[in-house]
N, C-alpha and C positions, 0 to 999 in steps of 0.2 A: 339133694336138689330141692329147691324153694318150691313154694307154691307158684303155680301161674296168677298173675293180678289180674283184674278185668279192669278195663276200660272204663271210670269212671265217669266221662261224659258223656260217653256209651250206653251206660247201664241208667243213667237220668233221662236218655232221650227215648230209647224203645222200649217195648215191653213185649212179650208173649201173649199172643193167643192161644186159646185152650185147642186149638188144632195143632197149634206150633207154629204161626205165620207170625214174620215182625209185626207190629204196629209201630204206627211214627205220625206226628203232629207236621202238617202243612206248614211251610214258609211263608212272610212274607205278609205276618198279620202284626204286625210288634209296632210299627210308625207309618205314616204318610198315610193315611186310612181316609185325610176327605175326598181324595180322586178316588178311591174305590168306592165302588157301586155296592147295597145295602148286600144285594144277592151275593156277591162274590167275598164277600167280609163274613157272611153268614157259611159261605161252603167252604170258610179255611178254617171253622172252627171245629168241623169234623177230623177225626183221624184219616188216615191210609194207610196201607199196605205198603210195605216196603219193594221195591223192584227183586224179582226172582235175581237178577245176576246180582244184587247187591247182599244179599241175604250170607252168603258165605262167610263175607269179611267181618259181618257183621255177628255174627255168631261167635267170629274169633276173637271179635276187643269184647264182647258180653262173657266168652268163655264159659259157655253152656252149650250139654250133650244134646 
């Protein structure tokens, strides 16, 4: 039996916290930026947490224990 492969775009987009929570980068900052306001361009370039019900699937395309 093969290796299981991880999720390539997957493993580009989240990372680990030293607790063990996803981290993941806001949408939605890449184009059309002069209608966004200074404040709201500034707080997409913080990380977030990933949603607890998303967290599963999301372990399965990274394929880590």
């Amino acid at each position: 039996m093969p290796k299981m492969k991880s999720n390539r775009a997957a493993v580009k987009r989240f990372r680990f916290t030293g607790s063990g929570k996803i981290k993941r980068h806001k949408a939605y900052a890449s184009h059309i930026l002069t209608k966004k306001s200074s404040k709201r361009k500034r707080n997409l370039r913080q990380s977030a947490l990933v949603a607890k019900s998303d967290e599963r699937r999301i372990k399965a395309m990274i394929s880590q224990k």
